[in-house]
N, C-alpha and C positions, 0 to 999 in steps of 0.2 A: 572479384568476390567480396561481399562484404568485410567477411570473416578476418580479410585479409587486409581494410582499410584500418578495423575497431579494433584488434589481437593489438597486445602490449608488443609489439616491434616498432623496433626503434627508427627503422628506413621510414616509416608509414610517417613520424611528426614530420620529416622534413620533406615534406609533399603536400601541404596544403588544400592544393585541389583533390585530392582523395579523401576532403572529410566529407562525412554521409551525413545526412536530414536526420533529425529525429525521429522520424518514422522510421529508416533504417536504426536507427541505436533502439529504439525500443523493442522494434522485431526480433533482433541480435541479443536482447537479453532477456527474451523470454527461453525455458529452458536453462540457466544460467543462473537458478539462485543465491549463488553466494556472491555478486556482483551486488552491491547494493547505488542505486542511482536515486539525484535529484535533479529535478529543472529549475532553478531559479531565475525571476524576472532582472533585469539589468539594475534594481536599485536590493539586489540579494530575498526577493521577498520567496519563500518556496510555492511555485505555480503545479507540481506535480511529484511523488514521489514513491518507487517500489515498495513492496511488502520488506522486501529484506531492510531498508534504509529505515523505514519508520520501524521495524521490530527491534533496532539498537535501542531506540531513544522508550519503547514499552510503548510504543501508538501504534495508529493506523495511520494510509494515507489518508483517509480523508480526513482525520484529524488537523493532521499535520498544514494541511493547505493553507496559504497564506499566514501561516507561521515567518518567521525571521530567523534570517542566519543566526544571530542572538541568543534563540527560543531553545537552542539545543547547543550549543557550547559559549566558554566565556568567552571574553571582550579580546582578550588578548589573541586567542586563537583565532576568533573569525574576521583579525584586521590583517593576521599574517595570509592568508589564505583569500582575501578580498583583493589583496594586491596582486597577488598572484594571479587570479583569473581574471581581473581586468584587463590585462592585457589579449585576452585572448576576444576580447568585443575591439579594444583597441587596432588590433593587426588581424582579425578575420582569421586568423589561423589556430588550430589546436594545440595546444600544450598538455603534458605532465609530468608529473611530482613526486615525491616519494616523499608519504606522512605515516603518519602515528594517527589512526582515526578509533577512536574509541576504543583505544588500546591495543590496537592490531599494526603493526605494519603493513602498509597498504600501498598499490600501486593508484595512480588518482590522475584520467584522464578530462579533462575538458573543453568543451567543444563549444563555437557558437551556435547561438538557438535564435533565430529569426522570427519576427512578427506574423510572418507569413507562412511559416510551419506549423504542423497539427496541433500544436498548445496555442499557438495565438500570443506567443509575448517572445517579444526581445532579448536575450541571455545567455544563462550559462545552463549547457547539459554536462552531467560531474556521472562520470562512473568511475565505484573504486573498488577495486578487489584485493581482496587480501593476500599479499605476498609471502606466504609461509612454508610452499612446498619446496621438499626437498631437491626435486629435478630443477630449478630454478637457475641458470645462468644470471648469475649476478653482477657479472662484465656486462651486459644487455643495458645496465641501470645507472653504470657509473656516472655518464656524462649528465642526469637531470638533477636536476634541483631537488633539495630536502626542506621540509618544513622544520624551521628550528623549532616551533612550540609543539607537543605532543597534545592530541586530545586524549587525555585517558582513559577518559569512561568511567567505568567500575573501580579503573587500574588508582582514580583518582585518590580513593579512600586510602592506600597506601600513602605510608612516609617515604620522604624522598631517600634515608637510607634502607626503609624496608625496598624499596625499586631497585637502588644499589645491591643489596642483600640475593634478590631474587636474580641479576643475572649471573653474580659470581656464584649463587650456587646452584644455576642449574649448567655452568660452566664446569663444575666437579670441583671445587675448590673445599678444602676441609675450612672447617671453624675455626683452627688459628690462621689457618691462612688470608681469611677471608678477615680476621682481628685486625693479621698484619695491614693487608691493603688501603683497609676503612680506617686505619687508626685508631680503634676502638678495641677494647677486652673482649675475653672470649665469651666474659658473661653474655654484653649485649648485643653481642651476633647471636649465641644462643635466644635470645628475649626475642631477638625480629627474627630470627626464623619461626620459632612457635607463632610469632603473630600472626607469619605472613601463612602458617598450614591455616590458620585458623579462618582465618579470613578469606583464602582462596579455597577454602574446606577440601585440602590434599593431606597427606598423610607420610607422604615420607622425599626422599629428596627427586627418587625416580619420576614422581607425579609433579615435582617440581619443576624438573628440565623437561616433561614435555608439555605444563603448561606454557613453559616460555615458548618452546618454539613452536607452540600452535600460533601464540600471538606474535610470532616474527621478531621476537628481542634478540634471540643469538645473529639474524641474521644480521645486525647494528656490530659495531665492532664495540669492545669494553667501553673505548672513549668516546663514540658517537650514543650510547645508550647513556654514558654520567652525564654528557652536555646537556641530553632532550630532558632527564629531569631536573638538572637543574635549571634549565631554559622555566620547565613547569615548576618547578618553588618558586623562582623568583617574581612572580607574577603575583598580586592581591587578590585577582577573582580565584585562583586556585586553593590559596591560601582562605580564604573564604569561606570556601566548601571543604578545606582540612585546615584545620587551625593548628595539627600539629605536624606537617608533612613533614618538617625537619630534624623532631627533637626523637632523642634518643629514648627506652627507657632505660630504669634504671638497673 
Protein backbone atom coordinates (compact mmCIF):
# COMPACT_ATOMS: atom_id res chain seq x y z
CA UNK A 1 0.00 0.00 0.00
CA UNK A 2 1.17 3.23 -0.60
CA UNK A 3 0.10 4.67 2.57
CA UNK A 4 2.56 2.38 3.81
CA UNK A 5 5.81 3.31 1.56
CA UNK A 6 4.98 7.72 2.24
CA UNK A 7 3.72 7.28 6.44
CA UNK A 8 6.63 8.78 8.57
CA UNK A 9 8.02 4.99 9.56
CA UNK A 10 11.14 4.70 10.08
CA UNK A 11 11.51 0.78 8.35
CA UNK A 12 10.02 2.41 5.00
CA UNK A 13 13.84 4.89 4.61
CA UNK A 14 15.85 1.92 4.88
CA UNK A 15 14.05 0.32 1.85
CA UNK A 16 14.84 2.35 -1.03
CA UNK A 17 12.94 0.33 -3.60
CA UNK A 18 9.59 1.17 -1.88
CA UNK A 19 9.98 4.86 -2.92
CA UNK A 20 6.88 5.83 -4.94
CA UNK A 21 6.59 8.20 -8.28
CA UNK A 22 5.31 11.44 -7.81
CA UNK A 23 2.25 10.61 -8.98
CA UNK A 24 1.77 8.32 -6.08
CA UNK A 25 3.14 11.38 -3.51
CA UNK A 26 0.78 13.64 -4.93
CA UNK A 27 -2.32 11.19 -5.04
CA UNK A 28 -1.26 10.47 -1.23
CA UNK A 29 -1.53 14.00 -0.21
CA UNK A 30 -4.48 14.99 -1.68
CA UNK A 31 -7.03 14.90 1.45
CA UNK A 32 -4.05 15.50 3.75
CA UNK A 33 -3.96 19.22 4.12
CA UNK A 34 -1.60 20.09 6.62
CA UNK A 35 1.26 18.27 4.78
CA UNK A 36 2.59 21.01 2.82
CA UNK A 37 4.78 19.87 -0.39
CA UNK A 38 7.41 21.17 -3.02
CA UNK A 39 9.13 19.75 -6.22
CA UNK A 40 12.07 21.29 -6.83
CA UNK A 41 14.17 20.95 -10.12
CA UNK A 42 17.88 19.61 -9.41
CA UNK A 43 19.55 23.13 -9.44
CA UNK A 44 16.67 24.12 -6.24
CA UNK A 45 14.40 26.01 -8.74
CA UNK A 46 10.53 25.38 -7.34
CA UNK A 47 8.83 23.37 -10.50
CA UNK A 48 5.44 22.69 -8.40
CA UNK A 49 3.95 23.54 -5.14
CA UNK A 50 0.61 22.57 -2.64
CA UNK A 51 -1.84 25.20 -1.43
CA UNK A 52 -0.70 24.42 1.98
CA UNK A 53 3.27 25.24 1.08
CA UNK A 54 2.56 28.42 -0.80
CA UNK A 55 -0.07 29.73 2.10
CA UNK A 56 3.14 29.90 4.67
CA UNK A 57 5.04 32.20 2.51
CA UNK A 58 1.04 34.52 1.77
CA UNK A 59 1.06 33.12 -2.14
CA UNK A 60 -0.25 30.83 -4.44
CA UNK A 61 1.26 28.13 -6.34
CA UNK A 62 1.13 29.57 -9.23
CA UNK A 63 2.80 32.27 -8.01
CA UNK A 64 5.42 30.57 -6.55
CA UNK A 65 6.59 28.55 -9.78
CA UNK A 66 9.88 29.00 -10.70
CA UNK A 67 10.64 30.91 -7.67
CA UNK A 68 14.18 29.95 -5.77
CA UNK A 69 15.01 28.15 -2.68
CA UNK A 70 16.20 31.82 -1.75
CA UNK A 71 12.81 33.52 -2.70
CA UNK A 72 11.40 32.15 0.55
CA UNK A 73 13.94 31.83 3.29
CA UNK A 74 17.66 33.15 3.91
CA UNK A 75 21.03 32.10 2.72
CA UNK A 76 21.82 30.36 5.55
CA UNK A 77 18.88 28.17 5.84
CA UNK A 78 18.63 27.09 2.24
CA UNK A 79 22.58 25.90 2.04
CA UNK A 80 21.92 23.88 5.24
CA UNK A 81 19.04 22.12 3.90
CA UNK A 82 20.69 22.10 -0.03
CA UNK A 83 23.22 19.73 1.38
CA UNK A 84 20.99 17.81 2.79
CA UNK A 85 18.74 16.79 -0.10
CA UNK A 86 21.49 16.50 -2.45
CA UNK A 87 22.35 13.58 -1.51
CA UNK A 88 19.22 12.01 -2.01
CA UNK A 89 19.77 12.69 -6.32
CA UNK A 90 23.27 11.54 -5.25
CA UNK A 91 22.37 7.95 -3.89
CA UNK A 92 18.66 7.58 -5.47
CA UNK A 93 17.32 6.94 -2.13
CA UNK A 94 14.82 8.83 0.16
CA UNK A 95 15.84 10.71 3.22
CA UNK A 96 14.55 12.60 6.35
CA UNK A 97 15.05 15.28 8.80
CA UNK A 98 13.72 16.96 11.44
CA UNK A 99 13.49 21.06 10.94
CA UNK A 100 12.04 24.01 12.38
CA UNK A 101 10.22 25.16 9.01
CA UNK A 102 8.45 28.29 9.35
CA UNK A 103 8.42 28.00 12.87
CA UNK A 104 6.84 24.69 13.34
CA UNK A 105 8.65 21.56 13.98
CA UNK A 106 8.31 19.53 11.25
CA UNK A 107 8.99 16.01 10.05
CA UNK A 108 10.50 16.75 6.24
CA UNK A 109 10.68 13.83 3.90
CA UNK A 110 12.48 13.81 0.54
CA UNK A 111 12.39 11.94 -2.39
CA UNK A 112 13.97 11.63 -5.92
CA UNK A 113 11.89 13.27 -8.81
CA UNK A 114 12.81 12.10 -12.14
CA UNK A 115 12.86 13.67 -15.72
CA UNK A 116 10.50 11.27 -16.61
CA UNK A 117 7.83 11.73 -14.01
CA UNK A 118 4.54 13.70 -14.44
CA UNK A 119 6.45 17.33 -13.66
CA UNK A 120 9.03 16.58 -16.29
CA UNK A 121 12.28 17.69 -14.37
CA UNK A 122 14.87 16.11 -12.36
CA UNK A 123 14.87 16.67 -8.33
CA UNK A 124 13.70 16.87 -5.10
CA UNK A 125 9.99 15.90 -3.98
CA UNK A 126 9.88 17.58 -0.04
CA UNK A 127 6.88 16.84 2.09
CA UNK A 128 6.76 18.25 5.49
CA UNK A 129 4.35 17.86 8.16
CA UNK A 130 4.18 19.14 11.20
CA UNK A 131 5.13 17.27 14.15
CA UNK A 132 3.26 18.61 17.14
CA UNK A 133 0.71 15.90 18.07
CA UNK A 134 0.46 14.64 21.32
CA UNK A 135 0.29 10.72 20.42
CA UNK A 136 3.55 11.13 18.76
CA UNK A 137 6.35 8.36 19.61
CA UNK A 138 9.13 10.41 19.60
CA UNK A 139 11.67 7.14 19.91
CA UNK A 140 10.38 6.80 15.90
CA UNK A 141 12.66 10.11 15.27
CA UNK A 142 15.60 9.77 17.30
CA UNK A 143 18.11 8.28 14.94
CA UNK A 144 17.55 11.29 11.95
CA UNK A 145 19.15 14.17 11.51
CA UNK A 146 18.07 17.69 12.71
CA UNK A 147 18.54 20.89 10.76
CA UNK A 148 20.82 23.15 13.07
CA UNK A 149 19.31 26.38 11.43
CA UNK A 150 15.55 26.94 12.34
CA UNK A 151 13.48 28.68 9.63
CA UNK A 152 11.10 30.84 11.72
CA UNK A 153 8.78 32.51 9.86
CA UNK A 154 6.73 34.82 11.71
CA UNK A 155 8.67 33.19 14.89
CA UNK A 156 11.57 35.51 13.15
CA UNK A 157 10.29 38.89 14.50
CA UNK A 158 11.00 37.67 17.96
CA UNK A 159 14.31 38.29 19.91
CA UNK A 160 16.48 35.60 20.43
CA UNK A 161 15.78 36.00 24.40
CA UNK A 162 12.02 36.65 23.67
CA UNK A 163 12.49 32.69 21.98
CA UNK A 164 14.36 31.71 25.10
CA UNK A 165 11.40 33.50 27.22
CA UNK A 166 8.62 31.67 25.26
CA UNK A 167 9.76 28.12 26.09
CA UNK A 168 10.58 28.46 29.65
CA UNK A 169 7.36 29.86 29.94
CA UNK A 170 5.25 27.86 28.45
CA UNK A 171 7.42 25.16 30.34
CA UNK A 172 5.55 26.64 33.70
CA UNK A 173 8.52 28.43 34.96
CA UNK A 174 7.64 31.60 37.17
CA UNK A 175 9.43 35.06 36.49
CA UNK A 176 12.17 34.65 38.98
CA UNK A 177 12.80 31.64 37.85
CA UNK A 178 12.98 32.12 34.50
CA UNK A 179 15.35 35.65 35.83
CA UNK A 180 17.40 33.04 37.40
CA UNK A 181 18.12 30.73 34.11
CA UNK A 182 18.45 33.76 31.67
CA UNK A 183 20.57 35.72 33.83
CA UNK A 184 18.71 38.58 33.65
CA UNK A 185 16.21 40.70 36.41
CA UNK A 186 12.79 39.95 37.00
CA UNK A 187 12.18 43.41 35.31
CA UNK A 188 13.26 42.06 31.88
CA UNK A 189 11.56 38.75 31.70
CA UNK A 190 8.57 40.70 32.75
CA UNK A 191 9.27 43.33 29.42
CA UNK A 192 9.69 40.01 27.11
CA UNK A 193 6.96 38.49 28.23
CA UNK A 194 4.51 41.40 27.62
CA UNK A 195 6.28 41.69 24.42
CA UNK A 196 6.21 38.23 23.38
CA UNK A 197 1.62 38.48 24.40
CA UNK A 198 1.78 41.24 22.29
CA UNK A 199 3.27 40.12 19.46
CA UNK A 200 1.95 36.57 19.34
CA UNK A 201 -1.47 38.65 20.51
CA UNK A 202 -2.16 35.84 23.49
CA UNK A 203 -3.05 37.07 26.78
CA UNK A 204 -2.10 35.08 29.44
CA UNK A 205 0.68 32.20 30.02
CA UNK A 206 -2.08 29.26 29.28
CA UNK A 207 -2.32 30.59 25.63
CA UNK A 208 1.33 30.69 25.93
CA UNK A 209 2.25 26.96 26.39
CA UNK A 210 -0.32 26.04 23.92
CA UNK A 211 0.98 28.32 21.41
CA UNK A 212 4.28 26.65 21.78
CA UNK A 213 3.20 23.24 21.51
CA UNK A 214 1.07 23.76 18.44
CA UNK A 215 4.41 24.75 16.98
CA UNK A 216 6.37 21.73 18.44
CA UNK A 217 9.00 23.88 20.76
CA UNK A 218 8.26 21.64 24.02
CA UNK A 219 8.67 18.85 21.93
CA UNK A 220 12.76 20.24 21.40
CA UNK A 221 14.41 19.57 24.73
CA UNK A 222 15.36 23.33 26.76
CA UNK A 223 18.90 22.80 25.14
CA UNK A 224 18.03 21.74 21.67
CA UNK A 225 15.43 24.73 21.49
CA UNK A 226 18.66 27.58 22.94
CA UNK A 227 20.95 25.90 20.26
CA UNK A 228 18.41 26.34 17.12
CA UNK A 229 18.11 30.06 18.26
CA UNK A 230 21.16 30.69 18.70
CA UNK A 231 22.14 28.78 15.53
CA UNK A 232 19.20 31.64 14.11
CA UNK A 233 21.07 34.91 15.82
CA UNK A 234 24.12 34.10 14.83
CA UNK A 235 23.60 34.37 11.21
CA UNK A 236 23.54 38.16 9.29
CA UNK A 237 20.38 37.34 6.93
CA UNK A 238 18.41 36.82 10.33
CA UNK A 239 19.88 39.53 11.72
CA UNK A 240 18.82 41.46 8.80
CA UNK A 241 15.35 41.10 9.00
CA UNK A 242 15.68 41.68 13.07
CA UNK A 243 18.22 43.92 13.99
CA UNK A 244 17.37 43.40 17.43
CA UNK A 245 17.01 39.54 17.85
CA UNK A 246 19.56 39.70 20.81
CA UNK A 247 19.06 42.73 22.80
CA UNK A 248 17.30 42.97 25.88
CA UNK A 249 14.90 45.70 26.83
CA UNK A 250 15.20 47.69 29.33
Amino acid sequence: MLALQVQPKMQTLSHPEACPSVAELMAYLRGRPHIAAVARSDNFNLVWCNERFARGFGSTPESLVRSTFYDVASGPVVDERRALMVKVLETGKPMAYIQVWNGVRSLTHVYPMEAHDVLGHRGFFVMIEPLVLPSIDEREFDHLPHARIPHLGDLATLSRRQLEVLRLGAEGLTVEEMARELHRSDKTIDNHLRELYRQLRIHNRAQLTRFAAEHGILAFTRDQWFGLVAAADLHPANRARNPHMNDDPA
